[in-house]
Every structure is written in structure tokens, then in C-alpha cells.
N, C-alpha and C positions, 0 to 999 in steps of 0.2 A: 413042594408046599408042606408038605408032614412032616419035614425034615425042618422045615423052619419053622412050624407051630411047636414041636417040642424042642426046639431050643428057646423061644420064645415063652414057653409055658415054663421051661426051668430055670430060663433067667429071673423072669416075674417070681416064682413060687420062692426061691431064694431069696428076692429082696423084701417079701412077704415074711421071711424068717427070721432075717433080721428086724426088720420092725416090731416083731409080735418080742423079739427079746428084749427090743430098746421100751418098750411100754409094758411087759410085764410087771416090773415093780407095781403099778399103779394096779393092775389087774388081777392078782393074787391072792388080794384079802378077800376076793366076792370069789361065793361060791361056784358059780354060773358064766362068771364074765367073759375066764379064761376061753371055755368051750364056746360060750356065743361069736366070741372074736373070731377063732378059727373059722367057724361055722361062717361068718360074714366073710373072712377075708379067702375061702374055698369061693363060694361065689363070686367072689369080684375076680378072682384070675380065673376066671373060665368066663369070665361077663361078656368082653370083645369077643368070643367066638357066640355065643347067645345072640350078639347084635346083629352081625353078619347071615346067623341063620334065621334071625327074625325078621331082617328086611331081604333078604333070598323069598321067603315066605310069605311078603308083603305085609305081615304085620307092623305095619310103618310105627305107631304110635308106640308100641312096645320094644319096639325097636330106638326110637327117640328116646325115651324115657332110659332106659337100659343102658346109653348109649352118654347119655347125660351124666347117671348115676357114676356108672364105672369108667369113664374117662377122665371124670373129674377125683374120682378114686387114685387115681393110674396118675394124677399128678401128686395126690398128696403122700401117694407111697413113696413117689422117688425123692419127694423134700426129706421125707422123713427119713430113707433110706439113707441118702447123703449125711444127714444129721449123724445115723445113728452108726455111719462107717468110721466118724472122728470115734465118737464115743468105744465103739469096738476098739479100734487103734488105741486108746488111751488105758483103755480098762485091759488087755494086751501086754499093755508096756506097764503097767502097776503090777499085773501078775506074774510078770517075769521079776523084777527087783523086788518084789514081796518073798521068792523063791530063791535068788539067789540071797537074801537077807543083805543088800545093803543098805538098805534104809531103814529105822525102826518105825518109819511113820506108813501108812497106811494109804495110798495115793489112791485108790478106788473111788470113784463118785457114782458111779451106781446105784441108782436109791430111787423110794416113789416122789421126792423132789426133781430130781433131776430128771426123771421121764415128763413130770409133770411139765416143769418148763421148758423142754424140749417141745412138749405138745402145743403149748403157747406158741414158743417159736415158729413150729410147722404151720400152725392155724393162718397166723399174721400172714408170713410167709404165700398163703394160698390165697388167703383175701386179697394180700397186696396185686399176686398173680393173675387173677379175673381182673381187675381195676387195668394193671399194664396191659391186656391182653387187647383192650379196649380205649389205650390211648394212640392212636392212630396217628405218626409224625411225618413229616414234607421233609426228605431231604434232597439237601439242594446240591446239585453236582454241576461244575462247570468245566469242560474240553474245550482247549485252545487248538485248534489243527489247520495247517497250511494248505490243506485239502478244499477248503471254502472262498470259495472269491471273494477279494477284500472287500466288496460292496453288497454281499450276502448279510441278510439277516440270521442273527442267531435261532437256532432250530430245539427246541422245546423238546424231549421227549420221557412220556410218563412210564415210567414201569410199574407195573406192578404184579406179585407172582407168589405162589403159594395162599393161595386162600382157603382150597380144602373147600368147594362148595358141596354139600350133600346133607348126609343125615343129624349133623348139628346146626350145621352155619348155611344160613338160609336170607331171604329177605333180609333181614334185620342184621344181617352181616355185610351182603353186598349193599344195601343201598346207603348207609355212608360212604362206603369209599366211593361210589358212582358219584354221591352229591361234592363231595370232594375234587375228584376228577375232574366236574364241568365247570367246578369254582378258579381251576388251576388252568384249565383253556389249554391244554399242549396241542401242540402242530400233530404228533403223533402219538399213540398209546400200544405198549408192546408189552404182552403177558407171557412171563418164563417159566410154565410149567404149574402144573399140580392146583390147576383152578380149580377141576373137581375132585370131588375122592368118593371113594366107594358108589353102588348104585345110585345114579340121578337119572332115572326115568323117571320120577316124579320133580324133577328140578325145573322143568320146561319156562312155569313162568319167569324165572330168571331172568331168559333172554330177552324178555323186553325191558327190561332194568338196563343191561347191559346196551340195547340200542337206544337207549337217551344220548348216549356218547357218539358222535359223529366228526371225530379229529380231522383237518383236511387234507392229511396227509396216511390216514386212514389207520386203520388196528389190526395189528399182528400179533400171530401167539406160536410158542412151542409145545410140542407136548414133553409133559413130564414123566414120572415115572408113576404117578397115580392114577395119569390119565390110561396108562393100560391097566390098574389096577379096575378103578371104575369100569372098565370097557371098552374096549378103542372105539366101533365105531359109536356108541351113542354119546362120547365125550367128542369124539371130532364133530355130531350133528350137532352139540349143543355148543361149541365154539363157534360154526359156522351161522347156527343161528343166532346169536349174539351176537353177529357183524365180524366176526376175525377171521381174517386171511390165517390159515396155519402154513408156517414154513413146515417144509419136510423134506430136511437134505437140499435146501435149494437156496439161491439168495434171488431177488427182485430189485428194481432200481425203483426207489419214491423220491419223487418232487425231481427235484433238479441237480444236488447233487450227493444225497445215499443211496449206498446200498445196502439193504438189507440180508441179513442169511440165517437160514436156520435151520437147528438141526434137530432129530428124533431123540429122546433119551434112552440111552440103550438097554433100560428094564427085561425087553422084550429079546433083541438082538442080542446083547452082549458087548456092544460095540458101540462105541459113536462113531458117524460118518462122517468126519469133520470135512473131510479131505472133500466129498461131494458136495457138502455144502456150501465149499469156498471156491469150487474150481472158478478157472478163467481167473484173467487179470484186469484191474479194475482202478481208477484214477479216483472214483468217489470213495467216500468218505465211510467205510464199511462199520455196521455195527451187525455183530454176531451176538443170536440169539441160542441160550443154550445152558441146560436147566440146571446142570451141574455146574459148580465153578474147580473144574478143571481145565488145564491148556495142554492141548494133544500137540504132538510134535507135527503132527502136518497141518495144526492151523496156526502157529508160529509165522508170524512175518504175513500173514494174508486177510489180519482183520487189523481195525484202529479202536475199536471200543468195542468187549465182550459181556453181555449183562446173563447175569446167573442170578438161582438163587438157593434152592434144596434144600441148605443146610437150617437155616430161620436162625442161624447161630446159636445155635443147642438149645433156643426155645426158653427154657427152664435151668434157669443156673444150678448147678455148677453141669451141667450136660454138657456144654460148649466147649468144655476141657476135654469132652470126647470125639467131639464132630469136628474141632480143630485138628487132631491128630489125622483125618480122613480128610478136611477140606482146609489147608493151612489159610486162605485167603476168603475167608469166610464172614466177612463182614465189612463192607463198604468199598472204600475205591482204590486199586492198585494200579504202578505204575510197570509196566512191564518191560522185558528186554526188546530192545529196540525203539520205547515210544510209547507201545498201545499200552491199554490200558485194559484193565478186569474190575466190573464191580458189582459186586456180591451184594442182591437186597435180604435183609432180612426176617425177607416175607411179609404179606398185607394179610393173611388169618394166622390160625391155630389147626394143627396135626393131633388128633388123639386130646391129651388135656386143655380143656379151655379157657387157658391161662400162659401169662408168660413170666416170668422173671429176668430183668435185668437185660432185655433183650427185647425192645416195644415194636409193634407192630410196625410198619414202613410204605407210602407211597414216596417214591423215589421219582426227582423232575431234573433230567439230564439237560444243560445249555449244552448246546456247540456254536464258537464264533469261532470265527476268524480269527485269524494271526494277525492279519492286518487292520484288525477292527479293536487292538489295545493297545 
């Protein structure tokens, strides 16, 4: 954990240095401004450890508030961060052909115009981000499999995963998607990890939010890698009392012809147990739950549809350029070797800023029909 707070404190602190360069022009003329900046942006990278120790402390409401401040901080630095990494690159490549002298023109844009518009650009940028983060979209996925008797009805299933329930996203986060869910009626509801995050022992009333939903074919969840962040066991009580069966390394048989499986996120272990979660062979229709969209070589060939989700697809553009390098299959529905398939939701909340870019939130509604029913 210290090893990853000070890489974490010097990744941040860094992209806090660039920023303070890419907005200095604006800041220079005032006596005061420069030093107050620092002063502000020392505070805000050390704020996420503040929040952590304030709700450890129970100081819930200062913990909230802090938690508000500097996460929505922590988005606006990396727009701007990203902005002002072109800007570096360009100002870069002006200083080197200013030096080698082949050009007599002066290619710099540097100036308190171009911080200024840049500032524009990040503001928009952030606004637009709270609006997306809170446009909530249905996608619709449909699996054709030979596995369903031609006189089977098609089988409804809702995902939804990454919400991050805790010291931001509360009430007012879950109950749209809940009222969502009951308007979309699926046979079944399957949650892929990271429902909660950080302390929710104060989360309790949740769970009756989450019992309005009564699918007939009932509600299953995996855990992610948050949910040992939060806690294991008060994140597995508050699943269980929310009505979810949690898979753990195991699969179950629902209705008449799935199976379900699912497996622990290996935050804790190191490992996935794919291999446990899929033993035995099995004629239905298998969907494999499992909170990374990765495919391990022992559950190759022993599932027909795997629903992930972790990545949110970098959340906040241009991130996605990096979480694609970690999760190549990181946004919607793949077809796999063999047949099956992998589909990567893009998360139904927000992680850390509460915002997204280019990347909208997702309640994801899987059909499966018959082969012989098109």
C-alpha cells in the first residue's frame, strides 16, 4: 500500500506540474496567484488520502464534501493534463527547430491567450463531463445460440456493473438506474463487480432500493476489485441484502436452460479461478460472470457469453488510450474463438471524478434466442 500511495502521489504531483506550467502564463502578472495555486493544488493531491482518513474517522460529511471537491479536481487536472501534454509536445518541437535555426519564424504559442483558451476548453470539457456522466443509455445486445430449444422464449438479461456505491454516489445515483431496471422488466439482473467502493457501513439504506427489483429468474453479482477494497465482508452483507446471490468460483443452473458462473476478482488472491468456476460440463447455455474483461486460457471453450466490465472504457477521454492497452476488448460485444462471445459494459456509475467523457454511462439488456426462432 505505501508503495502504491507514492507512486500514486508522484504520478498526480507530476501532472499537477504540468498544469501549473500550461496555466502559468495567465498567472504571472498577479503578485499572489502563482503561490496561491500551489498552495491549492498541494491540497488537492493529498485530498484523496484526507478523504480516506476522514471517513476511517467517521467524519462522514467532511469526508463527502472533500471528497466532492478533490475528485472533481482529479478530473479537471487530467483534461487539462492531456491538453497541456499536446501543448508541451508542440512547444518541444518549436524549441528544437528555433535551435537548430531552420526556420526564421517563431512556432511557439505559449502565451496568456493560449492558457486562457485552453482553460475554456478544459471548463467546457468538465461541464460536458458531469452532463455525460448522468446520461444513463440501454444497450441492446442480442445472442443467437443453438443451445435453446426452438420453442424457448428469448431470455432478457440486465447487466449492470461498476457503480461505485459509497461516499459520493448514493440514493440519487442508484435510484434511477433501479427505476430503469423495473421499466426494462428482464427475466434476470446480473451485477459485474465494483457496486460498492470504499467504506459503506453507512450505505445500509440502499438495500432496499435495490429489493424493488425482483427479476424471476432472480439477481446475481460478482465481486470486484473494490468490493475488497470497501471490505469483503460488509460489501458481500450489503450484496446479500440487496437480494444477490454472489457467485464465488462457482456456476448455478437458472430456469430451464442457463448456467450461470462466476468468479472472485483476483485484487485479493492474484489470481482468477476461472478453471473452478467453470468446472463440470454442461449442455446449457452458460454465461460467465467476471469483473475483468479478460479470457484465461482455462475458461476458453467452457463458457457461451462472458460479461465484464472494470475498465468504464477510460471513463474520461483520452484515458481509454490507456486502459485499452491493459484491456484490448473494452467496450461492448466481442466475438470470440470458437463462437462465444465477451461483452465489456461500460459501467453504470463514476470511479474517483464524477464525470465522464465520451464514454456515457451503460445499463446493458442481453436477448438470447434461439437459433430456430429466426
Amino acid at each position: 500500500m505505501t508503495l502504491f500511495l507514492l507512486i500514486f502521489l508522484s504520478i498526480y504531483s507530476a501532472m499537477h506540474v504540468l498544469v501549473f506550467w500550461g496555466a502559468h502564463p495567465l498567472l504571472k502578472g498577479h503578485p499572489a496567484l502563482p503561490t496561491l495555486t500551489w498552495v491549492w493544488m498541494a491540497l488537492m493531491i493529498f485530498a484523496p488520502l484526507l478523504v480516506r482518513l476522514s471517513e476511517r474517522a467517521e467524519y462522514e460529511n467532511l469526508a463527502r464534501a472533500l471528497a466532492w471537491v478533490s475528485y472533481s479536481w482529479m478530473g479537471v487536472v487530467f483534461v487539462a493534463f492531456s491538453l497541456f501534454v499536446l501543448l508541451g509536445i508542440w512547444e518541444l518541437f518549436a524549441a528544437v527547430i528555433s535551435r537548430l535555426d531552420v526556420l526564421s519564424v517563431d512556432l511557439s504559442i505559449r502565451g496568456g491567450v493560449t492558457a486562457f483558451l485552453a482553460g475554456v476548453i478544459v471548463l467546457g470539457a468538465c461541464f460536458y463531463g458531469l452532463y455525460e456522466a448522468n446520461t444513463l443509455q440501454i444497450e441492446q445486445v442480442r445472442i443467437v445460440s443453438d443451445k435453446l430449444p426452438a420453442d424457448s422464449t428469448p431470455i432478457r438479461i440486465a447487466q449492470v456493473s461498476d457503480m461505485h456505491l459509497g461516499l459520493i454516489h448514493r440514493d440519487e445515483a442508484l435510484t434511477p438506474v433501479v427505476n430503469r431496471l423495473r421499466e426494462l422488466r428482464p427475466d434476470l439482473l446480473v451485477a459485474t463487480g465494483d457496486i460498492v467502493d470504499a467504506q459503506i457501513n453507512h450505505l445500509e439504506e440502499l438495500s432496499s432500493i435495490w429489493n424493488q427489483l425482483d427479476p424471476p429468474l432472480g439477481k446475481f453479482a460478482v465481486l470486484g476489485n473494490h468490493e475488497y477494497y470497501a471490505g469483503l465482508g460488509q460489501s458481500i452483507d450489503f450484496l446479500k441484502k440487496s437480494g444477490f446471490r454472489i457467485l464465488r468460483n462457482e456456476a448455478v443452473a437458472v430456469g430451464e436452460v442457463l448456467r450461470l458462473a462466476g468468479v472472485d476478482d483476483p485484487a485479493r488472491q492474484g489470481v482468477s479461478d476461472d478453471g473452478a468456476a467453470l468446472s463440470g460440463a454442461s449442455d446449457r447455455f452458460t454465461v460467465f460472470l467476471k469483473h475483468r474483461p479478460l479470457i484465461s486460457d482455462e475458461a476458453k471453450g467452457r463458457f457461451d457469453l462472458q460479461l465484464s466490465g472494470h475498465s468504464h472504457r477510460g471513463q474520461i477521454f483520452p484515458f481509454n488510450l490507456l486502459t485499452g492497452l491493459r484491456f484490448p476488448m473494452q467496450d461492448g460485444l466481442y466475438t470470440l474463438e470458437g463462437g462465444a462471445h465477451l461483452y465489456t459494459s461500460r459501467g453504470t456509475g463514476t470511479w474517483g471524478p464524477p464525470m465522464r467523457i465520451f464514454s456515457p454511462p451503460e445499463i446493458t439488456v442481453i436477448e438470447i434466442v434461439s437459433t430456430e426462432s429466426i
